[in-house]
N, C-alpha and C positions, 0 to 999 in steps of 0.2 A: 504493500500500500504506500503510496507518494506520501510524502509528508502534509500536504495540503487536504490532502483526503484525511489524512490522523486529526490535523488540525479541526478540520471539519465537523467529524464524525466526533471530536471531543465538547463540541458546540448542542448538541444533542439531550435528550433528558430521555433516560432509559425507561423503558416499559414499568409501568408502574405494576405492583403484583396487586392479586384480585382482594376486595375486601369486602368481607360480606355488609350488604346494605343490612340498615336499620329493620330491628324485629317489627317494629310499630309500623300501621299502616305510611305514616306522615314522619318524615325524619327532617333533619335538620334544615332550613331554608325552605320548608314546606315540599322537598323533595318527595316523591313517591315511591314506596318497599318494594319487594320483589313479588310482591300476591300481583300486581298492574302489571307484570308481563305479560305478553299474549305471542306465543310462539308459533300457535295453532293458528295464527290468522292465514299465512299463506299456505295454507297446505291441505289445499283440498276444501269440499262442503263438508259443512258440519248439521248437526241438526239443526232444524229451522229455529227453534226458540234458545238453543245457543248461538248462531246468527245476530238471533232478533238482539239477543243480552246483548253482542259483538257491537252492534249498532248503536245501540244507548251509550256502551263506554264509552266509543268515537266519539260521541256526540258531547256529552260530556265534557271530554277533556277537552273539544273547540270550547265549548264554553267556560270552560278555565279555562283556556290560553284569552280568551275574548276578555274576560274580564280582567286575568292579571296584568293583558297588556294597553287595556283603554284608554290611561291617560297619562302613557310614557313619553307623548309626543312624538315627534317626525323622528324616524330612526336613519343612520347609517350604519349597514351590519357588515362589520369587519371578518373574514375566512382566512385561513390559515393551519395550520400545523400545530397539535398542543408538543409538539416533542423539542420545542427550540428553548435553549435557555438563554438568561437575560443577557449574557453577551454577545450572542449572535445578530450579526447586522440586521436580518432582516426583524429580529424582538424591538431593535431599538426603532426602526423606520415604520413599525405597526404600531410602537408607545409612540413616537409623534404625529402618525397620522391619525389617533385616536385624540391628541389635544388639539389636532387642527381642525377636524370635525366639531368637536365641541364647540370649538370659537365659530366656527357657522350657526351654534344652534340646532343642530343635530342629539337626538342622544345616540350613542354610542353603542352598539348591541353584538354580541358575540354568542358562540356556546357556551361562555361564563367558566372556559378551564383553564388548563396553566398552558405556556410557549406565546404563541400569536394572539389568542384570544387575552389572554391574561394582562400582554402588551397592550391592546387597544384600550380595554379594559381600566387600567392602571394610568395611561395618558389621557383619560377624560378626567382621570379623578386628580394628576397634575394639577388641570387648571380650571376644576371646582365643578366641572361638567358631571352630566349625567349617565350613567350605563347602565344596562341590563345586561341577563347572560340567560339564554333558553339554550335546552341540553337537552341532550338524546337519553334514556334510560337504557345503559350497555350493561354487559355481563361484567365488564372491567368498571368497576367502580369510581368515579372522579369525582371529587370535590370541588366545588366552588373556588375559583379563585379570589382572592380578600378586597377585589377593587370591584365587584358589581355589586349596586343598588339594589336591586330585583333579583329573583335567580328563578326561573320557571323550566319544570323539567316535565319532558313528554315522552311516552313509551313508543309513539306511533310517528317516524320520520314525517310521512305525510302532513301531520298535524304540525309539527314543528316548521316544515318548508311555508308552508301557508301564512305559520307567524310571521314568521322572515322576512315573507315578500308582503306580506297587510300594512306589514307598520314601516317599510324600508322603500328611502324612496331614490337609493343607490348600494351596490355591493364595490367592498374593496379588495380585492383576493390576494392577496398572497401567498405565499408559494406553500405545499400542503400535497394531499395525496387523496384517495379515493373522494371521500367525503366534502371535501373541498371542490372537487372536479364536478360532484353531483350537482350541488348547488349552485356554481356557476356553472351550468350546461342547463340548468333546470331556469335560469332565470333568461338566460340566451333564447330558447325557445320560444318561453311566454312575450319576450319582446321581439323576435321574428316573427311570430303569426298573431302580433298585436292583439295579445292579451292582457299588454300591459303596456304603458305610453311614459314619454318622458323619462323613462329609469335605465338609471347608466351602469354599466359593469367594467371597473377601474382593475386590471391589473397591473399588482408589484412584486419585482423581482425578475426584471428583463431578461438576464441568463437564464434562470430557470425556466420563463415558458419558452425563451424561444424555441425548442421543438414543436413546443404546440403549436405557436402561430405558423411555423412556418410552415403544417399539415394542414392550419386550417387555410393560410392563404394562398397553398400551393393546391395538394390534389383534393382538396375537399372545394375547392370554388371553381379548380380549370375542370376537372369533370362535371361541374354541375351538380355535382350534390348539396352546394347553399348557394346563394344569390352571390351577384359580383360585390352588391354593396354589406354584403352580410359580416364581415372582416372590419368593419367600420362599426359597429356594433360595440366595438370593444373599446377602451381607452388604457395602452399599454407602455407603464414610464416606471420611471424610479424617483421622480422627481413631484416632491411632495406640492410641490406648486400647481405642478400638470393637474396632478390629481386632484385638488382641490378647486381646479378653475374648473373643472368635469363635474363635480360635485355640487357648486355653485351654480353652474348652468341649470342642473336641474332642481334646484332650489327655486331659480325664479319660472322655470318653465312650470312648478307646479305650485307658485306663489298663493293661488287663488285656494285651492285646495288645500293648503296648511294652514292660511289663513283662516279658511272658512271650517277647519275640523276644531273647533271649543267645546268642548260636552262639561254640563255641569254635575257634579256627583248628586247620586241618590242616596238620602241615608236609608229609605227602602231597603235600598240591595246591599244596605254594608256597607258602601260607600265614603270613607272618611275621608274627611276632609284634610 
């Protein structure tokens, strides 16, 4: 192994070992136990009135995520890698693109774990901004990182992509692996067959994707499998500037609509003030 690769690979934070979730239904940060797994969802028909339960959960948990997230404000939700430790360039270029966000007015939203999310995460709280952190519920157990406000965890990716993209009205990616790749491909699509308008997808860490771009704007545009203009789609820099004038764009392109979302709380529903 090169030295730069040692270097690298020393930049890393190793697999964390498993740790059994909380006995209680509700664990810490209002996290949900291991009973909210559903492993049987994909695999096949089940009986109809275990279906029908299947369906109420779903339903459910959108309404906790609807409610946890109602008056978090306009979000921009920072992707990345939980394996980077705090000296790795790209931890430091995700903590300040998390206080430059802030200073737009943005809150700041991640999966609320430690590496890239942690960074974004911890740069809002820098400069007195606000984050949240919505988390996948995995067999490998993750804690909260110490820098989010909110912390909402959901068992069903689906439910969680939905928050994502309701309350975010740009994605910042950084360099990361499967998980990372889903959501920015899942938010590419909904803004190719305009499912979604004005929403921008920033990535950072220019050496890192360039394989990607340059598959996506080689044989995935010269065959025709996406549009010519589909490549433009993207805004891809390492330059916090860049980033944040792509950001700022769609801030005032959706001026009217962040303006016009003020909901006032119901003590009704719980509601505090």
């Amino acid at each position: 192994m090169a030295a730069d690769d040692k270097n690298e690979s020393s930049l890393l934070v190793s697999p964390e070992p498993f740790v059994a979730p909380p006995a209680s239904p509700e664990g810490r940060w209002g996290k949900a136990g291991a009973s909210h797994e559903d492993p049987e969802l994909l695999e096949g028909p089940r009986r109809r009135t275990a279906e029908l339960a299947r369906v109420f959960r779903i339903a459910r948990e959108f309404v906790r995520g609807f409610r946890a997230l109602h008056f978090v404000g306009p979000c921009v939700t920072v992707f990345g890698s939980a394996r980077l430790k705090e000296e790795h360039p790209h931890y430091r270029l995700a903590r300040e693109m998390g206080a430059r966000i802030s200073r737009l007015g943005f809150t700041v939203m991640t999966g609320g774990g430690p590496g890239i999310m942690e960074a974004a995460n911890r740069g809002a709280k820098d400069v007195g901004g606000h984050s949240v952190g919505c988390n996948i519920k995995l067999p490998m157990e993750q804690e909260p990182n110490p820098y989010v406000d909110k912390f909402v965890e959901f068992r069903y990716f689906f439910v969680r992509k939905v928050m994502l993209l309701k309350y975010s009205y740009a994605f910042v990616v950084m360099p990361g692996g499967f998980g990372t790749l889903d959501e920015m491909f899942e938010a590419l699509t909904l803004i190719q067959t305009k499912k979604m308008h004005e929403f921008r997808v920033v990535l950072m860490g220019v050496d890192y994707w360039a394989p990607l771009i340059d598959f996506i704007a080689g044989p995935m545009r010269t065959s025709g499998m996406i549009g010519p203009s589909d490549v433009d789609l993207l805004t891809v820099t390492d330059d916090p500037e860049e980033a944040v004038a792509a950001i700022e764009a769609c801030k005032l392109a959706n001026a009217a609509r962040i303006q016009g979302k003020r909901f006032r709380r119901m003590r009704l529903l719980g509601e505090k003030p």
